[in-house]
C-alpha positions as CSV (number, residue, x, y, z in Angstrom):
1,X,12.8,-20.6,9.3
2,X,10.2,-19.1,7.3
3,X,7.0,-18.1,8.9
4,X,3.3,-18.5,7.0
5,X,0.1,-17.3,8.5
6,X,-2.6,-18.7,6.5
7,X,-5.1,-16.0,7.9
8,X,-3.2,-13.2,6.9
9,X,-4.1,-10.8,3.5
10,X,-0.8,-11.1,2.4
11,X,-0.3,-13.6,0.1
12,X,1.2,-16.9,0.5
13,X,4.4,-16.0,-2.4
14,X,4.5,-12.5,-0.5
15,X,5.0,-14.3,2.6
16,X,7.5,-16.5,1.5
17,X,9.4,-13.6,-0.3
18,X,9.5,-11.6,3.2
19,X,10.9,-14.6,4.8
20,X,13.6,-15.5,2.2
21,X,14.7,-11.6,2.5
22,X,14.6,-11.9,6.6
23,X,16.7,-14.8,6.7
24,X,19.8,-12.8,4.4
25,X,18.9,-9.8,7.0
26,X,19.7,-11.5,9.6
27,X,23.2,-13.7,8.2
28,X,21.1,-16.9,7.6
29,X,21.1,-16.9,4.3
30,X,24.5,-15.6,2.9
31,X,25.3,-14.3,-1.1
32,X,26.4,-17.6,-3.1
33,X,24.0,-19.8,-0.9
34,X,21.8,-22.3,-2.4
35,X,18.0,-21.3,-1.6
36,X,15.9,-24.2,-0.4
37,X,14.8,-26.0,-3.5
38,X,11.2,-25.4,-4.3
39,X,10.1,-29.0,-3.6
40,X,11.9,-28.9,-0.4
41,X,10.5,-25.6,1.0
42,X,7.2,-26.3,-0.3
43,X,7.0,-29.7,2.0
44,X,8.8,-27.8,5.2
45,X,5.9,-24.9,5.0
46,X,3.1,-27.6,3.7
47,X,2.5,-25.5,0.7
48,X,1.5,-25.9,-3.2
49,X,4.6,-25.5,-4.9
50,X,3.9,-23.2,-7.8
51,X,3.3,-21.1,-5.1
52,X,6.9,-21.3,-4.2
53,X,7.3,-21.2,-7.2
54,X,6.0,-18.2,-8.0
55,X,7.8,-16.7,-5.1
56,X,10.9,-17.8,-6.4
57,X,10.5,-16.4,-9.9
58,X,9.6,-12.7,-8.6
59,X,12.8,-13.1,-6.5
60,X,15.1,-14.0,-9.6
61,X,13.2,-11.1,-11.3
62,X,13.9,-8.4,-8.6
63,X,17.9,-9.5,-8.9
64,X,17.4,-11.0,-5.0
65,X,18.3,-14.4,-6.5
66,X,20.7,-15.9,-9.3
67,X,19.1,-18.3,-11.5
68,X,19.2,-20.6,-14.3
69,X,16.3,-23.0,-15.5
70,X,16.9,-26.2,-13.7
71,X,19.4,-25.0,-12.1
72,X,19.6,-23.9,-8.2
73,X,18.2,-20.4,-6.6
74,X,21.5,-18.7,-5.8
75,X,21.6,-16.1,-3.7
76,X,22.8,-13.0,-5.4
77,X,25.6,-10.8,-4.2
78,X,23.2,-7.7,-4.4
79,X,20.5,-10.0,-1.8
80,X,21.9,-8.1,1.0
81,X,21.5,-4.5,0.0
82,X,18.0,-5.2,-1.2
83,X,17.0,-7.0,2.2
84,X,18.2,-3.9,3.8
85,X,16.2,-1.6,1.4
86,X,13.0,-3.7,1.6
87,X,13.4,-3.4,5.8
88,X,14.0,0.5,5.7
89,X,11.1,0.5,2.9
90,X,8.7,-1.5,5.4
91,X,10.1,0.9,8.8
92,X,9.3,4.0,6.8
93,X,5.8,2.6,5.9
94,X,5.4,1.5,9.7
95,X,6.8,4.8,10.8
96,X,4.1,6.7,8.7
97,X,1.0,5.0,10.0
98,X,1.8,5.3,13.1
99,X,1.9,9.0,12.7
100,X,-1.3,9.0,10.6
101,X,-3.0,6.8,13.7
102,X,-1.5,9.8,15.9
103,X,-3.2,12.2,13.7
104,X,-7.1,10.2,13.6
105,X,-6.7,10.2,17.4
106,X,-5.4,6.4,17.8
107,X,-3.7,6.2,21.1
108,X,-1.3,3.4,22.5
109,X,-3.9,1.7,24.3
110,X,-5.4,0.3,21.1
């Protein structure tokens, strides 16, 4: 399931995007699946729906899913790889502020 912090900075379509790629990660959501329709995803998270939407189209646009107007999100055969990419993306970003912490004098105990 797909996780939404309503206090967070990142935006709500971000969120939803993050989640959609974590669920392929980890086998859940498989190329040639059916994504959640946006009606039905925007009831389960108690959302707006153009915002998932709007998730949605960025998804289609990025190649993560397969679609056709009026038609069902498909997950694309290339879903996987990109998962993967954005998780290494996000490690290498988590990887490098820790280090810059390091370097301002942040310690472990914050």
């Amino acid at each position: 399931m797909i996780n939404i912090d309503l206090h967070s900075q990142t935006p709500i379509y971000e969120q939803i995007k993050t989640g959609l790629k974590g669920l392929v990660r980890r086998g859940m959501l498989l190329p040639g699946d059916a994504a959640p329709s946006i009606r039905t995803l925007a009831v389960q998270l108690k959302l707006n729906p153009n915002t998932v939407a709007r998730a949605y189209r960025e998804l289609s646009s990025e190649g993560f899913f397969e679609s056709k107007r009026g038609e069902e999100n498909i997950v694309s055969a290339r879903a996987g790889s990109l998962a993967k990419a954005n998780a290494e993306n996000l490690k290498a970003r988590i990887t490098e502020a820790v280090k810059e912490g390091l370097k301002n004098g942040l310690t472990a105990a914050i």
